[in-house]
Structures are given as structure tokens and as C-alpha cells.
C-alpha positions as CSV (number, residue, x, y, z in Angstrom):
1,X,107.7,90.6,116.6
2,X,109.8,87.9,118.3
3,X,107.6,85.0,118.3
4,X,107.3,83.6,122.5
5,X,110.2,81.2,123.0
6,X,112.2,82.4,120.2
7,X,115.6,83.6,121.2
8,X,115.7,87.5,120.2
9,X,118.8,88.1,117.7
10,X,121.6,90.6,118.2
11,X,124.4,92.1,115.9
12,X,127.7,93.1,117.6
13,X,129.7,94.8,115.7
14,X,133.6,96.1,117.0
15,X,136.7,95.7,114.9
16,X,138.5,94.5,117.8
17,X,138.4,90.7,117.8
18,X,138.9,90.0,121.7
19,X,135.9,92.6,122.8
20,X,133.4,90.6,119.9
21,X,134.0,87.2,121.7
22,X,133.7,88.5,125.4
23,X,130.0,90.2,124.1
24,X,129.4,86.7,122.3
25,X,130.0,84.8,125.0
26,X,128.4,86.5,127.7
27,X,125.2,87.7,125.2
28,X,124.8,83.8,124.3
29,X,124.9,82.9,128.0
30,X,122.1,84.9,128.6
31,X,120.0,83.0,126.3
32,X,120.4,85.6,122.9
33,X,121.2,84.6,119.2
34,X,124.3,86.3,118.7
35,X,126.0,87.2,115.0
36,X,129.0,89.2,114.8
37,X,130.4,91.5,112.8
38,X,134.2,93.2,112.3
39,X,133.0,96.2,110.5
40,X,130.2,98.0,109.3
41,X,129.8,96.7,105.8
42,X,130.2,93.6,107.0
43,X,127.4,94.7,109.1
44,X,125.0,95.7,106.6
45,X,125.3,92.8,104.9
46,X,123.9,90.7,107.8
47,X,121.1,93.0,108.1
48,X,120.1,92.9,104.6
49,X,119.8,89.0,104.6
50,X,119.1,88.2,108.8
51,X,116.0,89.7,110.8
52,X,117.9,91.8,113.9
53,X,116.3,92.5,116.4
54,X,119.0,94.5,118.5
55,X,122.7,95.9,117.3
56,X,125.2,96.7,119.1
57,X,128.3,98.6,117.4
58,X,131.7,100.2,119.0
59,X,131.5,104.1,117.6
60,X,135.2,104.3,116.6
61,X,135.8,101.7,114.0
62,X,137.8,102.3,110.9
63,X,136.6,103.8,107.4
64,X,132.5,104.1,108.7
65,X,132.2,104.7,112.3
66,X,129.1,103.1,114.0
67,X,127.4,106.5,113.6
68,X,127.3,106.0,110.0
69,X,125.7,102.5,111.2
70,X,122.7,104.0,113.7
71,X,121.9,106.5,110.6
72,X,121.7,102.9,108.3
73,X,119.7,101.2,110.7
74,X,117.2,103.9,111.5
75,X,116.8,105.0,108.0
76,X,116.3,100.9,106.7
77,X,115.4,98.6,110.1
78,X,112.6,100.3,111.8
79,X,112.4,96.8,113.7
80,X,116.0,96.7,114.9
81,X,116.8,98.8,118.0
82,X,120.8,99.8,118.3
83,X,122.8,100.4,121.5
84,X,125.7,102.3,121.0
85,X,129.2,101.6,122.8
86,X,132.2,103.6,123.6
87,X,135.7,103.9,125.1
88,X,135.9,107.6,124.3
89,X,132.9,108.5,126.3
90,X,131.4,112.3,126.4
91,X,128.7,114.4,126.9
92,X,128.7,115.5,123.2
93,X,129.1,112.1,121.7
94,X,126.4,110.8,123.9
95,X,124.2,113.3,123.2
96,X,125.2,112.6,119.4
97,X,124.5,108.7,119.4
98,X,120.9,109.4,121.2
99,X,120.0,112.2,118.5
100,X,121.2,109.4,115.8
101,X,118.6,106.8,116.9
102,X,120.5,105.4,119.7
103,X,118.2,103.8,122.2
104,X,121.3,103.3,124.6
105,X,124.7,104.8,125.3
106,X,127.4,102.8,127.1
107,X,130.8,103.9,127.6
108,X,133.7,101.1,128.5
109,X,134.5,99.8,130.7
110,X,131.4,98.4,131.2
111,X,130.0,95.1,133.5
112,X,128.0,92.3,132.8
113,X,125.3,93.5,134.6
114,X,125.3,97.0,133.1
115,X,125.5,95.8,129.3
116,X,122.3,93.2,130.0
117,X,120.7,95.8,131.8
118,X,121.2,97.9,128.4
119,X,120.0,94.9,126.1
120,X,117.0,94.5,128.5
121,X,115.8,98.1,128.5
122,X,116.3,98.3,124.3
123,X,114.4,94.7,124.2
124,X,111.3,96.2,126.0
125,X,111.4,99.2,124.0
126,X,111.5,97.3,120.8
127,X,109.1,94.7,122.0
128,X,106.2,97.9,123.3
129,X,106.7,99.4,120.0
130,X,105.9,96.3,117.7
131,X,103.2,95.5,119.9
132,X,101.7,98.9,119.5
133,X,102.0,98.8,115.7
134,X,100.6,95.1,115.5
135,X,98.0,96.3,118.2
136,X,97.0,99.4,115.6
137,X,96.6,96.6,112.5
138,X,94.3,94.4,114.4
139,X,90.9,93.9,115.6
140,X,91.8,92.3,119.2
141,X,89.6,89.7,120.3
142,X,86.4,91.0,122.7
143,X,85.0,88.0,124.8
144,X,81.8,89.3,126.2
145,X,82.8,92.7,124.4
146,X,85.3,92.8,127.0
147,X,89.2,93.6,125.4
148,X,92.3,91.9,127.0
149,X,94.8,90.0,126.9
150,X,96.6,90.0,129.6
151,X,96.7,87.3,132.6
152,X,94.3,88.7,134.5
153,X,92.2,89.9,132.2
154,X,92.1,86.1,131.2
155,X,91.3,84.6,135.3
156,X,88.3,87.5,134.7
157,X,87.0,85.6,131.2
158,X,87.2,82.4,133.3
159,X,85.2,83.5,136.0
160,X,82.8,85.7,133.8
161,X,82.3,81.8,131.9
162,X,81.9,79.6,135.2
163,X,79.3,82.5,136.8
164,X,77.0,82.9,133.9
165,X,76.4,78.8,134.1
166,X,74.8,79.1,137.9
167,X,72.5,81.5,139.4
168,X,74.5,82.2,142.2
169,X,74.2,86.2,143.1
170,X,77.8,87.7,142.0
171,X,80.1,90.6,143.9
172,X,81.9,92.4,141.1
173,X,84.9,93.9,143.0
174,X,87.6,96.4,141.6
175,X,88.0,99.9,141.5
176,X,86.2,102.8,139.8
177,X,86.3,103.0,135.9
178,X,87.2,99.4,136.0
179,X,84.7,97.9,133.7
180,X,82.3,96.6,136.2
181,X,78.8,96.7,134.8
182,X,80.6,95.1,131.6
183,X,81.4,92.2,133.2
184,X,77.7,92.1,135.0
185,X,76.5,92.4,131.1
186,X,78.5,89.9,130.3
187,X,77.4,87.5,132.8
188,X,73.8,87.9,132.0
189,X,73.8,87.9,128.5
190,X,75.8,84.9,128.7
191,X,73.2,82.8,130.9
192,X,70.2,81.2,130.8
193,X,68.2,84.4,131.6
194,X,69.7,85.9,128.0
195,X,66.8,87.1,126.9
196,X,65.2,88.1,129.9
197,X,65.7,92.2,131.1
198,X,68.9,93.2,132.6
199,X,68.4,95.9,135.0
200,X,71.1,98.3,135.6
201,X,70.6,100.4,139.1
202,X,73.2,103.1,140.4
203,X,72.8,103.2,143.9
204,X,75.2,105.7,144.0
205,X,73.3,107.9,142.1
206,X,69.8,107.6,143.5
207,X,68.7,109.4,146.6
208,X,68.5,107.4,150.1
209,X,65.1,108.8,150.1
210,X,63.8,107.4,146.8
211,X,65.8,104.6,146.7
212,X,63.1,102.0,148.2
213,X,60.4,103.1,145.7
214,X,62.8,103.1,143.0
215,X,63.7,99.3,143.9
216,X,60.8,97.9,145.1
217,X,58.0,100.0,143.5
218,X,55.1,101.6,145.6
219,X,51.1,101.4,145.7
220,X,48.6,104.5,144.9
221,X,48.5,106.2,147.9
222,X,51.5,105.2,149.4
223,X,52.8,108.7,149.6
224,X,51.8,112.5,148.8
225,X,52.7,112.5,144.7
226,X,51.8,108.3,144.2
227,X,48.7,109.0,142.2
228,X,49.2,105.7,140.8
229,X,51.4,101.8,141.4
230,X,54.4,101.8,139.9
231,X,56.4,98.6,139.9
232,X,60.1,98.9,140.7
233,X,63.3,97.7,139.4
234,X,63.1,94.4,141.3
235,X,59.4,93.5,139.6
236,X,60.8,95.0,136.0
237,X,63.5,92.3,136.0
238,X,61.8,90.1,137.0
239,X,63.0,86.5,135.4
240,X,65.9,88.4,134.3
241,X,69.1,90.2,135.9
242,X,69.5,93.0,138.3
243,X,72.6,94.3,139.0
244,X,73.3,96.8,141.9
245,X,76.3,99.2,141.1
246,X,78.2,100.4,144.3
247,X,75.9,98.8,146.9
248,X,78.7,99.8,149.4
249,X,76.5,103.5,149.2
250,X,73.4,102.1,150.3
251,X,72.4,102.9,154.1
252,X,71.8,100.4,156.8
253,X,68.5,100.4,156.7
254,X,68.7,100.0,153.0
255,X,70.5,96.8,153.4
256,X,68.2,94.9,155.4
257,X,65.8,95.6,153.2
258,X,67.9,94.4,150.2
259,X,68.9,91.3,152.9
260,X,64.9,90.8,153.0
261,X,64.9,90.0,149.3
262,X,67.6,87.7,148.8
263,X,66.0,85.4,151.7
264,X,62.7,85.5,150.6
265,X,62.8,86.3,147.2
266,X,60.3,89.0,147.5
267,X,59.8,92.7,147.3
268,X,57.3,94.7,149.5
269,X,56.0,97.8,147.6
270,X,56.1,101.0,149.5
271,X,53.2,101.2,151.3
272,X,51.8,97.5,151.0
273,X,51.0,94.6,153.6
274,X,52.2,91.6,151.2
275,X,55.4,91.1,149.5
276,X,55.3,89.8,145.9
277,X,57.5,87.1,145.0
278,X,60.4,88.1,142.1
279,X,62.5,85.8,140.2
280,X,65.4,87.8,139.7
281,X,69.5,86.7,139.6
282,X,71.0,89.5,142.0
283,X,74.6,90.7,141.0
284,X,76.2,93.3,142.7
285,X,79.2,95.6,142.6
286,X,81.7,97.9,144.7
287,X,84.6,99.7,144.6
288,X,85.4,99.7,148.4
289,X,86.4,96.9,150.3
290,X,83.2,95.2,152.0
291,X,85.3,93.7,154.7
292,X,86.4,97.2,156.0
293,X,83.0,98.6,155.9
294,X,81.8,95.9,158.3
295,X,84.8,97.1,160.5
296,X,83.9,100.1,160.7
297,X,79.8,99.6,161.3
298,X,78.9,101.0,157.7
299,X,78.0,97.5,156.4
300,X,75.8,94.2,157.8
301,X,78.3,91.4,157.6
302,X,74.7,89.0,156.8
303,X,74.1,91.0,153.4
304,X,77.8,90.5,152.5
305,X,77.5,86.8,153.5
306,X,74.6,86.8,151.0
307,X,76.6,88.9,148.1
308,X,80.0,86.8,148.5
309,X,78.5,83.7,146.8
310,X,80.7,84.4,144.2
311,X,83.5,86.8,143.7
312,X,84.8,88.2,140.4
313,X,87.8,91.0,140.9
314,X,88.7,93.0,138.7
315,X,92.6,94.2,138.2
316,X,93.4,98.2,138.1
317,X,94.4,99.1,134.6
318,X,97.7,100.0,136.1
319,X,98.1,96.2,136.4
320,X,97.3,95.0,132.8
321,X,100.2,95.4,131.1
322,X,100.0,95.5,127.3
323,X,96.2,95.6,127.8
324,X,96.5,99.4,127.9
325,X,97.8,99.4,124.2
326,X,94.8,97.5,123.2
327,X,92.3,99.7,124.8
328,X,94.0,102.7,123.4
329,X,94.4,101.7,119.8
330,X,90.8,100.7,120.0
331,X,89.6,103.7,121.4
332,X,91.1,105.5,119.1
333,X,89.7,103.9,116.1
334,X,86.0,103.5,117.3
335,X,86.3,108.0,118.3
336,X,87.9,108.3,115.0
337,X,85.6,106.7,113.0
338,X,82.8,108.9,114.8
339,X,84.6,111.7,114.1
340,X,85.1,110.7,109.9
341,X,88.8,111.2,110.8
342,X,91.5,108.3,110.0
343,X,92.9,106.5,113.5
344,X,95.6,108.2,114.4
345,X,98.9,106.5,115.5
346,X,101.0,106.9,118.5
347,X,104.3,107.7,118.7
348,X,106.9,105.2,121.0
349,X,107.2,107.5,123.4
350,X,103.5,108.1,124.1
351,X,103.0,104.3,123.8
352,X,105.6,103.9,126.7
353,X,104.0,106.6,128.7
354,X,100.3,105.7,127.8
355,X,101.7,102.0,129.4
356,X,104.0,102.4,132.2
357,X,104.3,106.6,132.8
358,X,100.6,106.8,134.2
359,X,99.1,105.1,136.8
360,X,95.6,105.7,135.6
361,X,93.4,106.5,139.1
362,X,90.4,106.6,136.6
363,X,91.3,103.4,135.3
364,X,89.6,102.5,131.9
365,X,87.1,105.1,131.6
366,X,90.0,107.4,132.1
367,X,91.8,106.4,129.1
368,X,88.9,106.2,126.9
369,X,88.3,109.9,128.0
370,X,91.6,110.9,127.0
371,X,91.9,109.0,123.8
372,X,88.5,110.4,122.8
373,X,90.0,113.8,123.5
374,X,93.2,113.2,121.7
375,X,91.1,112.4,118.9
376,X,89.1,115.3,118.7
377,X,91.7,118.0,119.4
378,X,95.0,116.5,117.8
379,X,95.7,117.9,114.6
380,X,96.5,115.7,112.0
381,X,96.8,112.0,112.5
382,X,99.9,111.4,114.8
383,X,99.7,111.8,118.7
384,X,103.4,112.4,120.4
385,X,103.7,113.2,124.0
386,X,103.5,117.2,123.3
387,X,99.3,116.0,122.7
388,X,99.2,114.3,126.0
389,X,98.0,116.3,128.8
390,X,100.2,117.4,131.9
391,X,99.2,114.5,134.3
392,X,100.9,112.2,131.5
393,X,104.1,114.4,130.3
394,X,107.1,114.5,132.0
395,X,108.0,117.2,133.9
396,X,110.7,118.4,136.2
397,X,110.0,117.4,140.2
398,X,109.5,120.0,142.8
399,X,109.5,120.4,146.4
400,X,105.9,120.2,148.0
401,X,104.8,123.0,149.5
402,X,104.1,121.6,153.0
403,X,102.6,125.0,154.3
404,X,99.4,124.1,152.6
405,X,96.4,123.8,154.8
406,X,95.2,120.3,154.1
407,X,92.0,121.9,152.4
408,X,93.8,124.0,149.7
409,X,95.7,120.5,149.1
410,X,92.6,118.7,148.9
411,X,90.8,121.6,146.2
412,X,93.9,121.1,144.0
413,X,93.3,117.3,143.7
414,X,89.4,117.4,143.2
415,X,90.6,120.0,140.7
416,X,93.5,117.7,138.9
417,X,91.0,114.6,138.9
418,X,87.9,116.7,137.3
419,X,90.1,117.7,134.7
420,X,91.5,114.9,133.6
421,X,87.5,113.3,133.5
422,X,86.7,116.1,131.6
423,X,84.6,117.8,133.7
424,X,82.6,114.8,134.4
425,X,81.5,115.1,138.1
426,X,79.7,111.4,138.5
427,X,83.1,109.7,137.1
428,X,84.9,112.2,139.1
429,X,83.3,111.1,142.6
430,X,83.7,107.6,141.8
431,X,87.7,107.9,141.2
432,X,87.9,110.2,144.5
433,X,85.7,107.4,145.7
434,X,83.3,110.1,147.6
435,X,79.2,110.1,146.6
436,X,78.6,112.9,144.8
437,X,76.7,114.9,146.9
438,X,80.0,115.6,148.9
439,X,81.6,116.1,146.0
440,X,79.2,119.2,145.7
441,X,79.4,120.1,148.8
442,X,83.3,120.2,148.3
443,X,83.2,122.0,145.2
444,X,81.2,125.0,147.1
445,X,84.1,125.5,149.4
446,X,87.3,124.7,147.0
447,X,89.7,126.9,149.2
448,X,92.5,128.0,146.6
449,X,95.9,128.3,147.2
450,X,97.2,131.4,149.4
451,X,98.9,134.4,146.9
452,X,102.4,134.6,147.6
């Protein structure tokens, strides 16, 4: 891989002297290492003795034609990536070049700007495929079991370092699938209250009707059913960590409760007269935007006061660039090792899909999902876009149906996003960002799409 700040190297090769010099010139001026070449054995020679990372070779050149080249270059330079260049352009020979190993076909007359375009598209090709092949040698580094290495991946470490040294209460922000309660683990097992409890609660997932006694615990008697006390979450991590997963679903009564403890720090038990005093680091997370909710009445703007000590957000997976490699390869590795079966590799195509052909609603836990599938149902140990599901392959655009009643348009996208979770109806409602109760309630009444 070109090492950061070292100019990448290209080969031109054309047996006309005066088109070599203008590709020299204007290459260099762009900030590449340029060698040249007057034939293809002349060519080959460099090659053999030079690391290329990018060729680019006129077609019709006499005795060996830069056909003859691509074949050389695919068959011995896995690393180098060829453009191919014309003045006798046509379908058949640029269907010809591209089936050769070809990443680009440009006929002359060409400008400035389109033959740097060209260079920049085969330099991000080339660049995405090394980084997926060193990316499927190495372990990547896993700060707080976390994997990244991208920039923003990097401002999360920073934060995830800075909030585990106080005990302020922390509002974990992003979307669902993001990696949220890993970065609340990573905080707490990275303070002072290590080796205390951490205390994971979906409040989501708990009903509004049993969410106080779940939280704070009740007394015998409380209700019909509470033959004996029970403590609650608060009181079992106590000196340690709780952290509140999607408090954006609690009601409002629920929050003033929850407003109650971060004041006082204490907990009334359902059906006592005293509270109990808890010494517990609150962190919190959502996937909706707090701010709105208070707009809108479905939030107290006090509890938020009292969340937004400090905030860690967390960037889409759509947004990590190279990041999505990592997680992929690693994926891959950790299913296939369950499985007995050797990590498969990725072909360049799938790599640039997996990174830039998706925009992943579900986020990480999406692509884990599908790698763990790929692992399991791909034969053999090579996956190539044919193995990716339809969400991820290309396919040819059509016209939407703007007949549909918005229902039926709504069933097919509950249906698109189960399926590509698996099944998975919790992970589901947090991509469609509904509770999943109404996700239930939705799945009742799918309305399917009128028969022709």
C-alpha cells in the first residue's frame, strides 16, 4: 500500500513521444511519480524492477499492443491497476480492455480533467482493495473492544477516555445498531467503578407498567403478586454503573421519576414512604434526537438538562469509511472460526459495495448480521457480489409505483428491513425506530400489494 505522503507511481506507456510528455507533464503536476515507457517490453522491464502502482498504455502500439500488456499486468502485478487508452475507440474494444483487467477505458481526445478523473477512480480502487487484503491479514486494534480507525471513530476513543475519568452522567447519542451500550461498557470498565456491577436496562423493551418496579424495586405487599421485596436495577448497581438504553421510550411520568433520582440520589421502592439512597453513575442512551422530543411535549427539557452533562455521538456506519472493511473482515473471522470454517475473503467488488454501495440503515449490527450469514451459507471460502443479498447487489432502476396506498408502501419496508435483520423483530424496531409493540401491531395489518 502507498505509504501516507508518498507520491503514488504511474507507468505510461505510448510509442508516440509527444503524447508521453503531455501525460508526464500534466500527471507530475498533479503531484504523481511518473515513469515512462515507448513500448511494451520496455514496459515490463520497469515493472519487474519498480513498484507501479497505476499504468497507463495506448492499445495500438507496434509488435505487442497494450492488450498484451493488461494480460501481463493482471497475470504478474496484482498490486498495479491499468487504464487503458485509445484513439480507435469502440464498443467492442472497450468491452475488450474491461474483460482484459482494465479498470478504465479512455478514448482520445481526452481532457485534463477526464484523464485525472480516470487516475482518481483506478487510485481508490487500488487503494480499497489493498486495504481489504491488509485488513484480512491483521488483527486491527480494539480500544475498549471497540474497532475503528477512522476519524470519528477516533473523536469517540477520546471522549470514551476523558468520560470514564469523571462521574459525570453520559448521553450516548447515534442511531440504532450503532454500538451504543459498547461505548457505555467501555466507559465503565474503564473508570474507577471497574469492578463494581454494570447494569444494562432496555427501556425499550420493558413494559411502561413494570418499568418502575423493575428500576426501583418494590416492598412485599406493594401489589397483588409482591409476595416478597425485591430490589431493583438502581439498588443492584449500586456503587457501580447503570446505563439506560433508549430512554427517549420512557413516559412522562417515567421521567420525573428518573429526574427524582439524579437530584436526590435515591430510589423509592414501589410501595414505600422512604427513599434509599444509591450510589450509582447514571449513563444513558437514544437514538432520537432529545431536542425534538422536548418540541414536540414527549420529553421534560429538566431530565435532558440533567442527561447532557456530557455528550458522546456516535457516527452512522455509512460515515466511517474504511471502518466498514475492518468490521467486515473481523466479523468474518470471529463467525468463521465458530463455524470450524477458514475466513473467507471478499472479492473487490463486494469490498466496494460492502463500503460505499450500501448505506447500512441497521448500521453495525446490520453488517455483523450479514457477514454471519455470508458465513454460514456461502459455499466455499470466497464471497463475490452473486453471495450478497438483493438490498446490496446492483440492480436495474424502476419507476415507483405511485398508485400504492401509503400502507402497502409501508408493509413492503417493514418487510425489506426484517429481512435483511434476519427476522429479528427487536433489531428491526430499533432501525424503523418504532417500539416494538407497534411494530406488532403493524405486522397484524401488513396490507400487501394489490394483484394486477
Amino acid at each position: 500500500m502507498t505509504a501516507p505522503g508518498k507520491k503514488a507511481s504511474i507507468l505510461v506507456v505510448d510509442d508516440v513521444p509527444n503524447t508521453v510528455e503531455v501525460l508526464q507533464r500534466n500527471l507530475t503536476a498533479a503531484g504523481y511519480h511518473v515513469f515512462t515507457a515507448f513500448g511494451v517490453s520496455e514496459a515490463i522491464g520497469i515493472l519487474e524492477t519498480t513498484p507501479i502502482d497505476l499504468v497507463i498504455t495506448d492499445w495500438k502500439m507496434p509488435r505487442i499492443s497494450g492488450i498484451d500488456l493488461v494480460r501481463h499486468v493482471r497475470s504478474n502485478h496484482r498490486d498495479t491497476e491499468v487504464i487503458m487508452v485509445t484513439g480507435y475507440p469502440s464498443i467492442e474494444g472497450a468491452v475488450e480492455a474491461v474483460k482484459t483487467g482494465a479498470e478504465e477505458y479512455l478514448p482520445k481526445p481526452f481532457t485534463d480533467e477526464e484523464l485525472l478523473a480516470a487516475v482518481r477512480r483506478a487510485m481508490e480502487k487500488l487503494r480499497v482493495r489493498r486495504f481489504g487484503y491488509a485488513a484480512n491479514l491483521r488483527t486491527p486494534a480494539r480500544p475498549y473492544g471497540l474497532i475503528g480507525e477512522s476519524v470519528p471513530m477516533l473523536e469517540v476513543f477520546k471522549a470514551i477516555s476523558k468520560a470514564a475519568s469523571s462521574s459525570a452522567t453520559i448521553l450516548i447519542a447515534g442511531e440504532s445498531g450503532t454500538g451504543k451500550e459498547l461505548v457505555a461498557r467501555a466507559i465503565h470498565y474503564s473508570s474507577q467503578r471497574s469492578a463494581a456491577t454494570f447494569v444494562p436496562v432496555n427501556c425499550g423493551g420493558i413494559p411502561e407498567g413494570l418499568l418502575e418496579s423493575e428500576l426501583f424495586g418494590y416492598i412485599k405487599g406493594a401489589f397483588t403478586g409482591a409476595g416478597e421485596s425485591r430490589a431493583g436495577f438502581f439498588q443492584t448497581a449500586d456503587g457501580g454503573t447503570i446505563f439506560l438504553d433508549e430512554i427517549s421510550e420512557t413516559s412522562l411520568a417515567m421521567q420525573v421519576k428518573l429526574l427524582r433520582v439524579l437530584q436526590d440520589r435515591e430510589v423509592y421502592m414501589v410501595g414505600a414512604k422512604r427513599g434509599r439512597k444509591v450510589d450509582v453513575r447514571v449513563l444513558a442512551s437514544t437514538n432520537k434526537s432529545l431536542p425534538d422530543l422536548i418540541k414536540k411535549g414527549l420529553f421534560r427539557e429538566d431530565l435532558f438538562f440533567r442527561l447532557n452533562v456530557i455528550t458522546i455521538q456516535l457516527p452512522p456506519l455509512r460515515e466511517r469509511g474504511d471502518d466498514v472493511l475492518l468490521l467486515a473482515h473481523h466479523f468474518a473471522k470471529k463467525y468463521a472460526g465458530e463455524s470450524g470454517k477458514p475466513a473467507p475473503r471478499f472479492s473487490d467488488e463486494a469490498i466496494r459495495i460492502l463500503k460505499t454501495g450500501y448505506h447500512w440503515p441497521g448500521n453495525v449490527r446490520e453488517l455483523e448480521n450479514l457477514i454471519h450469514r455470508l458465513v454460514v451459507m456461502t459455499d466455499g471460502d470466497y464471497i463475490d457480489v452473486p453471495d450478497l443479498p438483493a438490498p446490496l447487489r446492483f440492480s436495474v432502476s424502476h419507476e415507483q409505483d405511485l398508485t400504492l396506498p401509503l400502507a402497502v408502501v409501508e408493509a413492503e419496508y417493514i418487510s425489506r428491513v426484517l429481512a435483511s435483520l434476519g427476522g429479528n423483530r427487536t433489531k428491526a424496531a430499533e432501525v424503523l425506530q418504532i417500539d416494538r409493540k407497534t411494530l406488532r401491531e403493524k405486522l397484524k395489518h401488513l396490507q400487501p400489494r394489490p394483484t394486477p
